[in-house]
N, C-alpha and C positions, 0 to 999 in steps of 0.2 A: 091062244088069243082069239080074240071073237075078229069078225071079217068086219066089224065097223070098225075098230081099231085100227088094223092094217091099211084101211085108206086114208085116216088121218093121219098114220105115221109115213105112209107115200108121199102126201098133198104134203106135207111139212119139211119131208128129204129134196123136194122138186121145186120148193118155195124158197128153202137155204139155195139149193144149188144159185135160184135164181139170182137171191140176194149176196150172194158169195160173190159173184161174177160181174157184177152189177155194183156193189156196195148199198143196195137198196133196194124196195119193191117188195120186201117178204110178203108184207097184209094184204098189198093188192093183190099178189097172185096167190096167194094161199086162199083168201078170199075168193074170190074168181074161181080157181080151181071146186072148192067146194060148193061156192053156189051154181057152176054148172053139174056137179053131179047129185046136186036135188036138197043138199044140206038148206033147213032153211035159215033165213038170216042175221036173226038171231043168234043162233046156234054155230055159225060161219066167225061171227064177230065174236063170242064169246072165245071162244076157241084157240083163234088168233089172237084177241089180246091176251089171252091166257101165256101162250108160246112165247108172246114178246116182253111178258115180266121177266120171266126166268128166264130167258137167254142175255137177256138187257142186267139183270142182275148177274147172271153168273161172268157175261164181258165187265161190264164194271169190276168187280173183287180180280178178275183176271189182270184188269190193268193196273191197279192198285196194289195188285202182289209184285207185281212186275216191276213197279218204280215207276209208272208211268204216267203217274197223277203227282200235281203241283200240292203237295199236302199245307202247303200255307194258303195257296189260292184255295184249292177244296173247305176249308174250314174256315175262308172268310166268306165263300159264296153260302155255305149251307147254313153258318151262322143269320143270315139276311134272309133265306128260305124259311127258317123253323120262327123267324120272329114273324114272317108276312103268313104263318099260314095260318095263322087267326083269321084275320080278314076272307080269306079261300075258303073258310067253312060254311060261307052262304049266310050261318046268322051276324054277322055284320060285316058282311061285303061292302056296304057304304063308310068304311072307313077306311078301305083300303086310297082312295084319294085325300083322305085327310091329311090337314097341314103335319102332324103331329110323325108320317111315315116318309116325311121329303127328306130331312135329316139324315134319316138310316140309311136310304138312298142314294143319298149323295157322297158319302163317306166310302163306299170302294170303287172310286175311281179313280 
């Protein structure tokens, strides 16, 4: 393995620990961490958000295998998510206020 590897899998062991302990703060300090050893910042964010798909997806499917997702709430929430993310694609963001999304909205509560 190359030596630039091996710091980013240290910064990442020393970022869990922190978020382990803490329940939180992975990206600050993973962040942190690398941009004080010269990573630039770009590169520091890339990096981390990269870490934080796939841990975040493989905790999801971990809870999910486990029983530990409400599977009628999960499939009325993402049911609302996949109808609103028309609107989130930026070309018609001004509909997301439209009278026509109040409806959908108001029905899981």
């Amino acid at each position: 393995m190359g030596e630039g590897i091996l710091v980013f899998i240290a910064v990442g062991f020393i970022a869990q620990m922190i978020d382990g302990a803490l329940g939180m703060a992975y990206g600050v300090s993973s962040n942190t961490f690398l941009l004080s050893i010269g990573i630039p910042p770009a590169i520091a964010s890339a990096s981390v958000h990269s870490a934080e798909v796939f841990t975040t997806l493989v905790s999801g499917l971990s809870h999910f295998s486990l029983g530990n997702v409400d599977r009628k709430l999960f499939l009325r929430v993402t049911t609302y998510l996949r109808r609103g993310g028309g609107p989130a694609d930026g070309r018609t963001a001004h509909a997301a206020s439209h009278r026509r999304f109040a409806p959908a909205c108001g029905r899981w509560k």
